[in-house]
DOBAVO-534630 format. One record per residue (C-alpha): x, y, z; residue in one letter. Coordinates in steps of 0.02 Angstrom, whole numbers, plus 50000, padded with zeros to 5 digits. Each point is the difference from the previous one (the first is absolute). Layout:
! DOBAVO-534630
XYZA...
! end
This chain:
! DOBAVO-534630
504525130949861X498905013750089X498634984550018X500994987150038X500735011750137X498085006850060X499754981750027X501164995450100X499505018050106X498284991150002X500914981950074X499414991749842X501214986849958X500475000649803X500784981149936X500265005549835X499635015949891X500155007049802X499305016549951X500034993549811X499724981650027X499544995949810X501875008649961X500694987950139X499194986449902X500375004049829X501825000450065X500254985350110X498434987549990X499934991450139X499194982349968X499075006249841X500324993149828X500915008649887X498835011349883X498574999150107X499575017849986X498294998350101X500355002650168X501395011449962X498825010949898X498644997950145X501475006250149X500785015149865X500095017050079X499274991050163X500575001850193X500394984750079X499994998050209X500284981250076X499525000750172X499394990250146X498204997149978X499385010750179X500905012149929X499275001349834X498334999350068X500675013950121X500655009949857X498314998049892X499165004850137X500695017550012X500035002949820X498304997049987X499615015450102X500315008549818X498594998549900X500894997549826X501224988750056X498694990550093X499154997749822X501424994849938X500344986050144X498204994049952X499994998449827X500804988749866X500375001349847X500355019549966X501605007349952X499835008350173X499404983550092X501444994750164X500144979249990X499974992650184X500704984550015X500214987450126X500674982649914X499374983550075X501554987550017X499934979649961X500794990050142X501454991849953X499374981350013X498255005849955X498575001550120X499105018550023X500755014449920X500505015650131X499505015149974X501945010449971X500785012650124X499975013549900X498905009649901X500455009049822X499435016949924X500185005749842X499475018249941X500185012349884X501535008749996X499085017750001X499024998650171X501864998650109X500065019050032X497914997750038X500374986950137X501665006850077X498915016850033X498644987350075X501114992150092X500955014850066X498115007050062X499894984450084X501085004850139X
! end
């Protein structure tokens, strides 16, 4: 709650939000088949923030004034690697895909305290 509540301080819009979204999924998959442990093993004891894509970038931004977390933001594949996602969407009667709205991050569970304090320095 204390991030969710520093970002709306910061007017960044939040559309959806999990601190433990492999738990979330492991409960209640939504669209996954059943057993399909991969992405729910990828997402465990992982922070989840759906939110409009300026203000993802906006949020990135800031917390990339911290040098660890700015690592984090730029590399894939570690345990302590943040997944930044922006989906691309099919029109409905085909054509060009759009780029979506919003924009997804996923990190580890363990750097929320790390960005709430970079977030509250943000002013």
């Amino acid at each position: 709650m204390p991030l969710i509540t520093r970002l709306w301080e910061l007017g960044i819009r939040t559309r959806s939000s999990c601190q433990d979204y492999g738990a979330m999924l492991a409960a209640s998959p939504p669209g996954l088949a059943a057993g399909d442990s991969r992405w729910i093993d990828f997402c465990a004891d992982r922070a989840w923030l759906e939110l409009e894509a300026e203000d993802a970038e906006h949020l990135v931004g800031l917390l990339s004034r911290d040098p660890e977390l700015r690592l984090a933001l730029s590399q894939w594949g570690l345990t302590e690697s943040w997944w930044c996602v922006r989906p691309l969407l099919p029109e409905l009667i085909g054509g060009r895909g759009k780029t979506a709205p919003s924009a997804h991050l996923l990190f580890p569970h363990e750097h929320l305290e790390r960005v709430v304090n970079v977030l509250r320095e943000a002013g």
